[in-house]
C-alpha positions as CSV (number, residue, x, y, z in Angstrom):
1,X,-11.0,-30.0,-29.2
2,X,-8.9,-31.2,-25.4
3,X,-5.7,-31.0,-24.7
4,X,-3.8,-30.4,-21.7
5,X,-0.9,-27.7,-22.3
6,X,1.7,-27.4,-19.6
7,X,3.3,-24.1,-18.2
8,X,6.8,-24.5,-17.0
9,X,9.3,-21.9,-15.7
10,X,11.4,-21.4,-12.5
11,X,10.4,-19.1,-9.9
12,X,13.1,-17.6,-8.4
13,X,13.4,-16.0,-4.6
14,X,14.5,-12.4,-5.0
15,X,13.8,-11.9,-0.9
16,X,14.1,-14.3,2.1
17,X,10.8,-16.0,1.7
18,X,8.4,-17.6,4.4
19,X,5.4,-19.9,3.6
20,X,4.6,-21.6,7.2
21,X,4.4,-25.2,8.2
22,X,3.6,-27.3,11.5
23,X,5.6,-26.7,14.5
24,X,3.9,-28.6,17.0
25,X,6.6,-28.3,19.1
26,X,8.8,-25.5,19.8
27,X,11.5,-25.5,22.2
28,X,13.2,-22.7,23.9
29,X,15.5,-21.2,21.4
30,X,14.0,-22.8,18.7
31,X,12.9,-21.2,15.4
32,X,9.1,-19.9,16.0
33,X,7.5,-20.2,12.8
34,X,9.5,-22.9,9.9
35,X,8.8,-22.9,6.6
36,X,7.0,-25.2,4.7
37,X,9.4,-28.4,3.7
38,X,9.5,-31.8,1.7
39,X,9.6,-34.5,4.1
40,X,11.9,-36.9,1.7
41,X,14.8,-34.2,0.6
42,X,14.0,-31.7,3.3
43,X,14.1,-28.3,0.5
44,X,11.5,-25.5,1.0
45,X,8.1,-25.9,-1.1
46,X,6.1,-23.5,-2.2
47,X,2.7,-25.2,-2.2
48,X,0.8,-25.1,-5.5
49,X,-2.3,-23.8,-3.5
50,X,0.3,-20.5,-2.3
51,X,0.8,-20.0,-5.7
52,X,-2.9,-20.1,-7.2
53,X,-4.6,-18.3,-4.2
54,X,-2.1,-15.8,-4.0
55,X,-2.7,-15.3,-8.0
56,X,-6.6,-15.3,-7.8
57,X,-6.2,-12.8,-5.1
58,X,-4.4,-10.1,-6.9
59,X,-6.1,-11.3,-10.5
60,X,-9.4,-10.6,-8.5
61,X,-8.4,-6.5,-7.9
62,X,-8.1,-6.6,-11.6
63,X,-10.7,-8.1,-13.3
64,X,-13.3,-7.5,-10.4
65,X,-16.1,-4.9,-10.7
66,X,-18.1,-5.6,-7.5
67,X,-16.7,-6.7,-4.3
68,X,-15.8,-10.1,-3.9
69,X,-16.6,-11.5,-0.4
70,X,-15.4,-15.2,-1.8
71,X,-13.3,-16.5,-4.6
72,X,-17.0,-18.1,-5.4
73,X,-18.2,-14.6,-6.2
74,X,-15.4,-13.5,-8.8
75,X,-16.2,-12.4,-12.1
76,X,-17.0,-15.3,-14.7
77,X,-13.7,-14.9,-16.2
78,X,-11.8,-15.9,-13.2
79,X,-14.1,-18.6,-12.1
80,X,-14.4,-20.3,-15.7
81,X,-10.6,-20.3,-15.1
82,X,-10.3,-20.9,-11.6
83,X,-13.2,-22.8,-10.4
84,X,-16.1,-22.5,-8.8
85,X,-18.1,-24.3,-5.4
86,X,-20.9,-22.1,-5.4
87,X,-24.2,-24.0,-5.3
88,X,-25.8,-23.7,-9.2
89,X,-23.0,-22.3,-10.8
90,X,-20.2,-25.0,-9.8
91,X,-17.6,-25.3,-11.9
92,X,-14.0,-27.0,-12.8
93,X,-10.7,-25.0,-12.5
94,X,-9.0,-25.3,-16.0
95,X,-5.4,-24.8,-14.3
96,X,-3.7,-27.5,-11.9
97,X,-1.2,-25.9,-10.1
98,X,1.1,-28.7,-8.6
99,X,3.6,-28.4,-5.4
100,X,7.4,-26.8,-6.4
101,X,10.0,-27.8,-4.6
102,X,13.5,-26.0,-4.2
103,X,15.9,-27.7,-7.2
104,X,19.2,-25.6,-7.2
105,X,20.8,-26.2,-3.6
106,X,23.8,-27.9,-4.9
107,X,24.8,-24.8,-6.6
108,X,23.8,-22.5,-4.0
109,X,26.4,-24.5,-1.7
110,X,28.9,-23.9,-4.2
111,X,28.7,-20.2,-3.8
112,X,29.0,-20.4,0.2
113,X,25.7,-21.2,1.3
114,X,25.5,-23.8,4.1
115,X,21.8,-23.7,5.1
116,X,18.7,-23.8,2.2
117,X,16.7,-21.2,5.0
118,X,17.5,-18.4,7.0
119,X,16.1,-17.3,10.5
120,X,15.5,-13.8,10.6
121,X,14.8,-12.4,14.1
122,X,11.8,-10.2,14.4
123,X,10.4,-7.7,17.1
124,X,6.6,-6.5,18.1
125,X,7.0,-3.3,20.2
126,X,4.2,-2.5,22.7
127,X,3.6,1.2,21.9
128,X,2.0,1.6,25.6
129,X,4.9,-0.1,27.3
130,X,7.5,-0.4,25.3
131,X,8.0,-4.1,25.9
132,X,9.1,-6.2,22.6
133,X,8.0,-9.7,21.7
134,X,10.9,-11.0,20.1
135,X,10.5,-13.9,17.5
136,X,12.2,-16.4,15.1
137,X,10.5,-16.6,11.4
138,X,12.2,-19.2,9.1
139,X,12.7,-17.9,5.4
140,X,14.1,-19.5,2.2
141,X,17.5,-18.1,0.9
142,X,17.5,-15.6,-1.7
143,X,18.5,-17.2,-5.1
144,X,16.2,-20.2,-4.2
145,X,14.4,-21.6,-7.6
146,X,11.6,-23.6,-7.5
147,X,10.4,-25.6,-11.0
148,X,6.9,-24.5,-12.2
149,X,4.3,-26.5,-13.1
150,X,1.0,-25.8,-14.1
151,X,-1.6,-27.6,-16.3
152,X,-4.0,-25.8,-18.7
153,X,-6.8,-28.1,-19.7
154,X,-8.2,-26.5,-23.3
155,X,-11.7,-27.2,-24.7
156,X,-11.3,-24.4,-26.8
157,X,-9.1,-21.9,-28.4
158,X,-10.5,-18.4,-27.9
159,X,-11.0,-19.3,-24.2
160,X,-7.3,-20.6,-24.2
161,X,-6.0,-17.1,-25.7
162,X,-7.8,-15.2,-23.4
163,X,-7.2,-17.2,-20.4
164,X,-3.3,-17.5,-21.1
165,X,-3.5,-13.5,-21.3
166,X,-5.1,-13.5,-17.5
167,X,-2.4,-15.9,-16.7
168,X,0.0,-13.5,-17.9
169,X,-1.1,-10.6,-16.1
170,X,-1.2,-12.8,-12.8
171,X,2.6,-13.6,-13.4
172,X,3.3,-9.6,-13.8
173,X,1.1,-9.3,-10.7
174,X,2.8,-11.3,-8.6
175,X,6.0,-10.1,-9.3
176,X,5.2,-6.9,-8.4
177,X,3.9,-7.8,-5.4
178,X,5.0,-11.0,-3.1
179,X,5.0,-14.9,-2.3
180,X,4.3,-15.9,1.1
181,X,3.6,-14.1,4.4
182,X,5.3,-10.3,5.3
183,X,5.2,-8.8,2.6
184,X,5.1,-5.5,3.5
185,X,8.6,-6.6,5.5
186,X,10.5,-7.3,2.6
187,X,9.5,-11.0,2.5
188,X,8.7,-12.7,-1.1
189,X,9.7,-11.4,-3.2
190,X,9.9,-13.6,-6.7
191,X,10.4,-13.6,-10.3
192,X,9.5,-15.4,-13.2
193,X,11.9,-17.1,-15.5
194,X,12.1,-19.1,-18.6
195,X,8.2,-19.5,-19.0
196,X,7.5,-21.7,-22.0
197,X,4.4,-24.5,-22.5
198,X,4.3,-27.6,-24.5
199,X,1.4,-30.1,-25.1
200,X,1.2,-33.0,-22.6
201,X,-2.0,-34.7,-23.8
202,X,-4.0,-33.7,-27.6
203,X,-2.9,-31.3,-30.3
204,X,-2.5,-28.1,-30.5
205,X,-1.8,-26.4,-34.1
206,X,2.0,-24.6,-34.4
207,X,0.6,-21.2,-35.2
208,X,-1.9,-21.0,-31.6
209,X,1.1,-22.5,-29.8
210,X,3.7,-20.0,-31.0
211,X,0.9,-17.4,-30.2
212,X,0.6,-18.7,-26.6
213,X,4.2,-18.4,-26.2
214,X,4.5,-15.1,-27.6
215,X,1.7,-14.1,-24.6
216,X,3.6,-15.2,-21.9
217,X,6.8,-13.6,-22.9
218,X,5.0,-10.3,-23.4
C-alpha cells in the first residue's frame, strides 16, 4: 500500500519571530540581521528545513536513549521517519516539509499594521567594561500566519499511526518551546492551528483517516 497524505494547518506567530537571511551588505543604520524573505511578494518565510530541524531536535530529547552527536545517530524511530545519510543504514525521510510563506498581510494592514516585520533593538553588555554593543534584529509581526504543508509518504499503516503520533508530539513540542533564533528572549514563539490531512496521491480507508485526524487533534 503508497499513498502520500498531506498535513495542512497555519502556524501562527505568537512572538516577534526571527529566522535569518543574507545581508551582504549592511549600511550604517541599517537593520543588522533581516529575516528570511520571498524574493517575488517580499513576506517573511519560514523555511521548511526551520521547521523539520527544529522538530527533530526537540523529538530527539524525547524519544532518545543515548546521546545523539548527529541527527544520523537518532533512534530508529526518528530516522525511519526522518531520514538517514549514515553510511549502511541510509535511509528516505517519509515527511517533506515544504517552504511557508506569510499569507494574511492584507488583514494585518487592516488592523493598523504598516510593516510585515519589526526591528527590535538589542544590547550585549561587557560585564568587565561596561561597554554595550548595540544591534538591529529583524522579526516577523505577531499575528503572522504561515500555511503548512507537509507530505507523509505511507507504505504502511501501523508505521503511519505511529509516526503521525511522533508528529503530534513534535507539534506539542514546539509549541512549548520556539521557531527561529532567541528563544530564550522571547522570540518564536508559535502555535498550531486547524491541523487536518487529506490524501494527495493513493487510498487511504475512512476509518485510518478519521483515526489520523483524531491524533492530531489530541
Amino acid at each position: 500500500m503508497f499513498a502520500k497524505i498531506e498535513i495542512t494547518g497555519n502556524i501562527e506567530v505568537l512572538t516577534g519571530m526571527h529566522i535569518g537571511g543574507s545581508n551582504s551588505y549592511s549600511a550604517i543604520g541599517t537593520v543588522d540581521s533581516p529575516v528570511i524573505k520571498d524574493t517575488k511578494s517580499g513576506n517573511p518565510i519560514i523555511p521548511g528545513s526551520s521547521l523539520k530541524g527544529k522538530m527533530r531536535t526537540l523529538l530527539a530529547k524525547v524519544y532518545n536513549t543515548n546521546v545523539a552527536n548527529s541527527p544520523d545517530e537518532d533512534c530508529a524511530d526518528l530516522t525511519s521517519l526522518f531520514g538517514s545519510s549514515k553510511q549502511k543504514n541510509i535511509r528516505t525521510s517519509r515527511v517533506l516539509f515544504s517552504d511557508m510563506i506569510m499569507s494574511n498581510w492584507d488583514d494585518l494592514k487592516k488592523l493598523g499594521l504598516r510593516t510585515k516585520t519589526e526591528v527590535k533593538f538589542e544590547n550585549t553588555i561587557n560585564r568587565a567594561t561596561a561597554v554595550a554593543n548595540p544591534r538591529q534584529i529583524e522579526r516577523v509581526v505577531r499575528g503572522a500566519l504561515f500555511p503548512m504543508s507537509i507530505i507523509y509518504e505511507m507504505t504502511d499503516p501501523e508505521t503511519l499511526k505511529k509516526d503521525f503520533k511522533i508528529l503530534k508530539t513534535g507539534f506539542k513540542l514546539l509549541e512549548a518551546d520556539y521557531l527561529g533564533g532567541s528563544g530564550s528572549r522571547g522570540y518564536g514563539k508559535i502555535e498550531f492551528k486547524n491541523l487536518d490531512i487529506n490524501v494527495r496521491f493513493g487510498e487511504l480507508n475512512n476509518e485510518l483517516l478519521e483515526e489520523c485526524r483524531k491524533i492530531l487533534a489530541e
